[in-house]
C-alpha positions in Angstrom: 0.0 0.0 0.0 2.5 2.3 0.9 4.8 1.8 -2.7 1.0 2.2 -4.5 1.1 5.6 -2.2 4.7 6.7 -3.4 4.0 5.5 -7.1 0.5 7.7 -7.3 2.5 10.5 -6.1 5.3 10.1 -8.2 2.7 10.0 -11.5 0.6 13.3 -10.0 4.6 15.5 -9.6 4.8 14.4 -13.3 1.5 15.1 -14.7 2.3 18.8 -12.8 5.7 18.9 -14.2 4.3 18.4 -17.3 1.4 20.6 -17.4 3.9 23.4 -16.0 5.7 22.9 -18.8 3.2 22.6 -21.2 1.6 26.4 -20.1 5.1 27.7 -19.8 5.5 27.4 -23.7 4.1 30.5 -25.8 0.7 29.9 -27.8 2.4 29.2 -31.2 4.5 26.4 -29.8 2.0 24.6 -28.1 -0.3 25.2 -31.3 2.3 23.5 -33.2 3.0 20.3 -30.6 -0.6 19.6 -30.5 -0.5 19.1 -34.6 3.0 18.1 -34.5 3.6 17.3 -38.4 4.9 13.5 -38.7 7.6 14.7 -41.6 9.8 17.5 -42.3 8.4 18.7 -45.7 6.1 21.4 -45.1 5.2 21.0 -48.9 2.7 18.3 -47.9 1.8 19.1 -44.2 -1.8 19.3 -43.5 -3.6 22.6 -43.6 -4.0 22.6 -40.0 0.0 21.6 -39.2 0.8 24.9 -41.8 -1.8 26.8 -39.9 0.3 25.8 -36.7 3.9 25.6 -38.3 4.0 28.7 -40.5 4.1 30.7 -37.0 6.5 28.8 -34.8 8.5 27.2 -37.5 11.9 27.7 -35.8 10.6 27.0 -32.0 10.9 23.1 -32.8 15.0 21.8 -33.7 13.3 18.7 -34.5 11.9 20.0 -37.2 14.0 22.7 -38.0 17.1 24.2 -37.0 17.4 28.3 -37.2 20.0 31.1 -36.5 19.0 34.8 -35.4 18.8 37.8 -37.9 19.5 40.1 -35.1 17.6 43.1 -34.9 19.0 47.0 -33.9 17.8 49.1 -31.1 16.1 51.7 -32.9 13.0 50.8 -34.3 11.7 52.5 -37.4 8.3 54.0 -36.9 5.5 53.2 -38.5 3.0 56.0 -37.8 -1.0 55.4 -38.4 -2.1 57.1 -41.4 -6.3 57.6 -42.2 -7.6 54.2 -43.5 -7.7 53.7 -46.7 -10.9 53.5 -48.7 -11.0 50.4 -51.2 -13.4 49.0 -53.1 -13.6 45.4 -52.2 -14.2 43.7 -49.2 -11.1 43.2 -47.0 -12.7 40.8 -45.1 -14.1 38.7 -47.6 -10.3 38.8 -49.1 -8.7 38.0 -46.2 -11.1 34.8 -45.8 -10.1 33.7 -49.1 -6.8 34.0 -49.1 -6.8 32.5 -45.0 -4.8 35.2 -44.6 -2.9 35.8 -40.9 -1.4 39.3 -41.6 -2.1 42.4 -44.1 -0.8 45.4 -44.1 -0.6 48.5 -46.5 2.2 51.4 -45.8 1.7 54.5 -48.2 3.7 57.4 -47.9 5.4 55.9 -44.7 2.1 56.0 -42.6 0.2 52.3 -42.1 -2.8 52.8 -43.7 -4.2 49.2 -43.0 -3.1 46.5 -40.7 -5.1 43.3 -40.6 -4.2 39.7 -38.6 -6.1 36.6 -38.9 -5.5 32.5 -38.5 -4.7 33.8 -34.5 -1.6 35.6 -35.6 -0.9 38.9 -34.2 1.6 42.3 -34.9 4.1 40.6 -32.3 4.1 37.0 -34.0 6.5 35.5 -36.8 5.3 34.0 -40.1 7.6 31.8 -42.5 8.2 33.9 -45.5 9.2 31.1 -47.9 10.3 32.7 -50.9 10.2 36.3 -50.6 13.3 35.2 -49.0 15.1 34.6 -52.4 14.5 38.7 -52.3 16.5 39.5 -49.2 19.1 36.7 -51.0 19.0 38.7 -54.1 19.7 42.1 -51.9 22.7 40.5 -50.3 24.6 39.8 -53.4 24.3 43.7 -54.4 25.2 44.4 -51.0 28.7 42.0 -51.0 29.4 43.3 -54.5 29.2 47.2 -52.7 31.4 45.6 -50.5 34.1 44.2 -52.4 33.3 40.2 -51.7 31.7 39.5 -55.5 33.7 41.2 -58.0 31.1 41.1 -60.8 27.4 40.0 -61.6 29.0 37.9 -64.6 31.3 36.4 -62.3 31.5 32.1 -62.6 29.3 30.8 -60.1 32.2 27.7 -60.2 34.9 31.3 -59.5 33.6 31.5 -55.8 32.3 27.4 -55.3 35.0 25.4 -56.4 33.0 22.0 -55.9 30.7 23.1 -58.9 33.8 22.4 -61.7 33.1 20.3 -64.1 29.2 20.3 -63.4 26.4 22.3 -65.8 26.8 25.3 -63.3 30.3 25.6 -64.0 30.0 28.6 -67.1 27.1 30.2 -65.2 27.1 33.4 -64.1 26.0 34.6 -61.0 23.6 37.1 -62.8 22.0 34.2 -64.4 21.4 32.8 -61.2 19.7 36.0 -60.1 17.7 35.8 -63.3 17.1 31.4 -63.1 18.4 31.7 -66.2 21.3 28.7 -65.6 19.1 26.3 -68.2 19.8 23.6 -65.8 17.4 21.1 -65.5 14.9 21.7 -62.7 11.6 20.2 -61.5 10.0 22.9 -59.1 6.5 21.0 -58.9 5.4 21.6 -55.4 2.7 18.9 -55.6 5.6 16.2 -57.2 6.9 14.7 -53.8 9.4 13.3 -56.4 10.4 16.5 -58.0 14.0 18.4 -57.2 12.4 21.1 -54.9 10.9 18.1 -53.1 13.7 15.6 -53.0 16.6 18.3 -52.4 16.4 18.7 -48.7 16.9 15.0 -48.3 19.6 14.3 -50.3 22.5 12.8 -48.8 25.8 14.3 -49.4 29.5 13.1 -49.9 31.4 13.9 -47.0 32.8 17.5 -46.9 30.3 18.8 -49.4 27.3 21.1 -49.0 24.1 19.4 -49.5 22.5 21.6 -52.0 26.0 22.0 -53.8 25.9 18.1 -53.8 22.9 17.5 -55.6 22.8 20.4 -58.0 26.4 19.5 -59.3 24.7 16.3 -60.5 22.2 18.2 -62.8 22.2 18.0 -66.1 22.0 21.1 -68.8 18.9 21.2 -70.9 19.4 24.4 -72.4 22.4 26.7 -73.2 22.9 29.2 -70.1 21.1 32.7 -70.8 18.8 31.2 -73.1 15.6 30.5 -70.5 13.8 31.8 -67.4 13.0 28.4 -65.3 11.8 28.9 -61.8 14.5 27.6 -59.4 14.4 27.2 -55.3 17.6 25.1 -56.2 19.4 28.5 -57.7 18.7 30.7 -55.1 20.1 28.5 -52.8 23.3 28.3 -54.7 23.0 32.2 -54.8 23.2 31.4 -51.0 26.0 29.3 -50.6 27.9 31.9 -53.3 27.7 34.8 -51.1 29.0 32.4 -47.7 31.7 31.5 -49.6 32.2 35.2 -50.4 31.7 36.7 -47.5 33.1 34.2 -45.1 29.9 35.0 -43.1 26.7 33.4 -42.4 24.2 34.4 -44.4 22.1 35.6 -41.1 25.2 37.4 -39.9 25.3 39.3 -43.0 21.6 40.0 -43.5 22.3 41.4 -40.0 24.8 43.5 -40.5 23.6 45.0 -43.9 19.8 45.0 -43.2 18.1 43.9 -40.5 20.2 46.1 -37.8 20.4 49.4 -39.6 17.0 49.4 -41.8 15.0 50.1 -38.1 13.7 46.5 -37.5 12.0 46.2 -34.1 12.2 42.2 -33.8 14.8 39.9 -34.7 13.9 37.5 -37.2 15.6 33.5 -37.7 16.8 31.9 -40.6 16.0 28.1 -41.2 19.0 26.4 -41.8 19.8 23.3 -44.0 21.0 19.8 -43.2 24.2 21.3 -43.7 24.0 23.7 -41.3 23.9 26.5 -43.7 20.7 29.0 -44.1 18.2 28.2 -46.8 18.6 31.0 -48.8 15.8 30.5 -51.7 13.6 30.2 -48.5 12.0 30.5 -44.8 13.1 33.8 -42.9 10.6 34.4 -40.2 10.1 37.9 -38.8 7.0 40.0 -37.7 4.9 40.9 -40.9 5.9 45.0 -39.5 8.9 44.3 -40.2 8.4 42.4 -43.5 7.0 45.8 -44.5 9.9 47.9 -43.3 11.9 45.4 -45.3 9.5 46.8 -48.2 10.1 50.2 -47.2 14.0 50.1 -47.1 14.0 48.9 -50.8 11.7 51.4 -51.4 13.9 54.2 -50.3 17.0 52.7 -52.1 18.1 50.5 -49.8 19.6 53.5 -47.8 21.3 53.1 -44.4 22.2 57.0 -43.0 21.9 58.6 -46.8 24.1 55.7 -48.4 23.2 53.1 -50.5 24.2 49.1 -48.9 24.1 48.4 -52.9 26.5 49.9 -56.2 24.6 52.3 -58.1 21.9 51.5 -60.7 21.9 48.2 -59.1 18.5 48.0 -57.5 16.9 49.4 -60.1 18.4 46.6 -62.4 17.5 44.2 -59.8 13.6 45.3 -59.2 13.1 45.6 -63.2 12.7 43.1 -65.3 16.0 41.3 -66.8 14.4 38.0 -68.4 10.8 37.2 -69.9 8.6 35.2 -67.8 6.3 34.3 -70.7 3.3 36.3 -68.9 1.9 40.1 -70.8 3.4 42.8 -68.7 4.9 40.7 -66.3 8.8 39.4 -66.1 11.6 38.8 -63.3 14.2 40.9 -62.2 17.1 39.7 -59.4 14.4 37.4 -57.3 11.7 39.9 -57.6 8.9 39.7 -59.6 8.1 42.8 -61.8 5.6 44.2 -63.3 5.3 47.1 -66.5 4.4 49.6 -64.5 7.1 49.7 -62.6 5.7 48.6 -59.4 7.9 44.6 -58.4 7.0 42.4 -55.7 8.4 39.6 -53.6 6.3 36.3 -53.7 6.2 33.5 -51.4 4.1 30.3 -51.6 0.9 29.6 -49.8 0.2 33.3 -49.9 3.3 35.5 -48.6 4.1 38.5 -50.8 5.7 42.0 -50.2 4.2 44.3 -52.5 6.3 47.4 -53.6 5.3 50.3 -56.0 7.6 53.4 -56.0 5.2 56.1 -57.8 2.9 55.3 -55.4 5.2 55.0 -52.8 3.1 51.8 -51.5 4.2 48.2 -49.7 2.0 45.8 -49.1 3.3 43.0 -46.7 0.9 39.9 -46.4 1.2 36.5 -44.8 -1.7 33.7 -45.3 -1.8 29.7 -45.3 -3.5 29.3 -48.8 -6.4 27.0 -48.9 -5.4 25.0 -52.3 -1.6 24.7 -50.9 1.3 26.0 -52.8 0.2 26.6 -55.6 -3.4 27.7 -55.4 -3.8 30.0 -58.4 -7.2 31.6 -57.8 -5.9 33.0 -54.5 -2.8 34.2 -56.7 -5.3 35.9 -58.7 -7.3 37.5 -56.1 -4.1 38.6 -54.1 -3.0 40.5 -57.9 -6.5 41.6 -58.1 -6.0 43.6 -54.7 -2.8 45.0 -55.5 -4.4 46.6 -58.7 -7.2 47.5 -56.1 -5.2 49.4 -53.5 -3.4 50.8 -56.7 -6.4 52.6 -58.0 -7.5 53.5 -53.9 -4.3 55.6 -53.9 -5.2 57.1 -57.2 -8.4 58.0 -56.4 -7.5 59.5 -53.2 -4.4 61.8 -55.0 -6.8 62.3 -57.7 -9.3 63.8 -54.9 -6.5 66.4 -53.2 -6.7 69.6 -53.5 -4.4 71.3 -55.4 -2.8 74.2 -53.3 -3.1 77.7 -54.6 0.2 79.3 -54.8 0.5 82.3 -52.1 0.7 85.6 -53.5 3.9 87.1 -54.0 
């Protein structure tokens, strides 16, 4: 009777221990423990383990392992501006598009800000590939600082392990552009296709993982010759600029953005089996900061009056340097352009950062898209409200006064 005593009590300390624990976690953790995905590929999680994931995708090392994009300490402001009046339902949008954060900044006030799914200003969402845009602004920024000589550098000049492979007489600026005509599958819904099977590949010893696999890819078309959408490439782009800057690729988004371009939260970086960050994907941050990220490009990319980028380069990199095959639409360095000048960042399952320059407008959105990756009616909708906001800020500049001039 008396072991049966100590035995009951020992089972109660635990079950406290453990609900301690459990409460002591934050909401998005114990979100994502109670749907705990049974794989690593978020590419074919539920809806409900993305829901959970997307938001606390670096609190788990099981799942994934992350290193911090540390923040500065002075915060830029982002100062309420009137709402703005569009035509469409933002609700209705925001349920279609299962969106968890929106947000609109014209003219450097917040003229909308929006959170859904449970998410909230202070949370982080998983950008997925408007990552390959903070990439992209890297590689201008190591070129400013003397690390890449030139965009039509060898990609094989600065990775010595890609000799002899099809990447070997690319250029770095074809990376930028996907423009290697390598062979690529990028079919999110293919658990068989390269952006699926990459992750898992098992390298030789002393090799990087991504540099292991592409180096086995075969050409399919001369370089220069043929936009094909590429996580693969972007990655490279990543593992370029390491080997560049000596410098992991947190460290330097750090140093070049995140710290100086006023920040308020740090954000992580998901790293690969290699131990490397993933550079075609997955920095989590605050969607605020997302659109500050928006706003620094904006401006120029301008820390205290000075450009972290050579001259001319951003505007080569947010224009468009290859056809995409689509009216009015092409690719720039990782962004996605359009012909009115206006260029966006795009990330699967709804993330997107939204920049037009004569407008002066960012649009920073997060969502979990119904139809999964590749869902293109809520692709459609979420171009539909660009063009929407785009015409609210007409009409409203269309409806100012026009000061008299003062008499002289």
């Amino acid at each position: 009777m008396k072991l049966k005593k100590i035995a009951l009590g020992l089972l109660v300390v635990i079950v406290m221990a453990g609900l301690a624990g459990w409460f002591s976690l934050d909401k998005e953790t114990r979100a994502l423990l109670a749907t705990l995905p049974t794989n690593r590929d978020v590419l074919f999680w539920s809806q409900p383990q993305r829901d959970a994931g997307f938001r606390a995708l670096d609190r788990l090392p099981v799942l994934a392992k992350s290193r911090i994009v540390a923040a500065g300490d002075a915060p830029m402001p982002l100062p309420s501006g009137p709402p703005l009046k569009l035509s469409i339902d933002v609700d209705a949008y925001m349920a279609g598009q299962r969106s968890a954060a929106l947000l609109i900044v014209h003219d450097g006030k917040l003229r909308l800000e929006r959170y859904g799914l449970g998410f909230d200003a202070s949370g982080r969402w998983t950008s997925f590939s408007v990552a390959k845009s903070v990439t992209s602004t890297l590689v201008g920024a190591a070129i400013r600082d003397g690390y890449i000589r030139s965009m039509d550098d060898k990609v094989s000049d600065y990775i010595a392990q890609m000799k002899g492979s099809a990447y070997d007489d690319v250029s770095i600026r074809q990376l930028l552009t996907m423009t290697s005509g390598v062979r690529w599958n990028e079919d999110y819904a293919d658990p068989n296709s390269d952006v699926a099977r990459f992750n898992n590949h098992q390298p030789e010893e002393g090799v990087d993982a991504l540099v292991s696999y592409l180096r086995k890819l075969p050409r399919e078309v001369p370089a220069g010759t043929r936009w094909h959408y590429s996580t693969g490439e972007t990655n490279l782009v990543g593992v370029l600029l390491m080997q560049a800057t000596k410098k992991p690729l947190a460290a330097y988004a750090s140093e070049k953005i995140w710290s100086k371009a006023g920040m308020e939260h740090s954000a992580t970086w998901i790293l690969n089996r290699s131990g490397n960050e993933i550079s075609g994907c997955c920095v989590q941050a605050a969607t605020r900061d997302f659109a500050r990220f928006g706003l620094f490009i904006l401006n120029g990319a301008r820390v205290n009056g000075q450009s972290i980028v050579p001259d001319g380069w951003l505007a080569e990199a947010t224009s468009t340097r290859t056809d995409i095959g689509r009216p009015g639409r092409g690719y720039g360095y990782q962004w996605w352009t359009y012909s009115d000048g206006s260029f966006a960042a795009r990330g699967i399952f709804g993330q997107g950062i939204f920049i037009d320059p004569q407008r002066k407008l960012v649009i920073a959105s997060n969502a979990n898209w119904a139809g999964g990756a590749s869902e293109r009616a809520a692709s459609d909708a979420r171009e539909a409200f660009y063009r929407a906001v785009q015409r609210a800020v007409d009409d409203e500049t269309a409806g100012t006064p026009v000061a008299k001039a003062k008499p002289s």
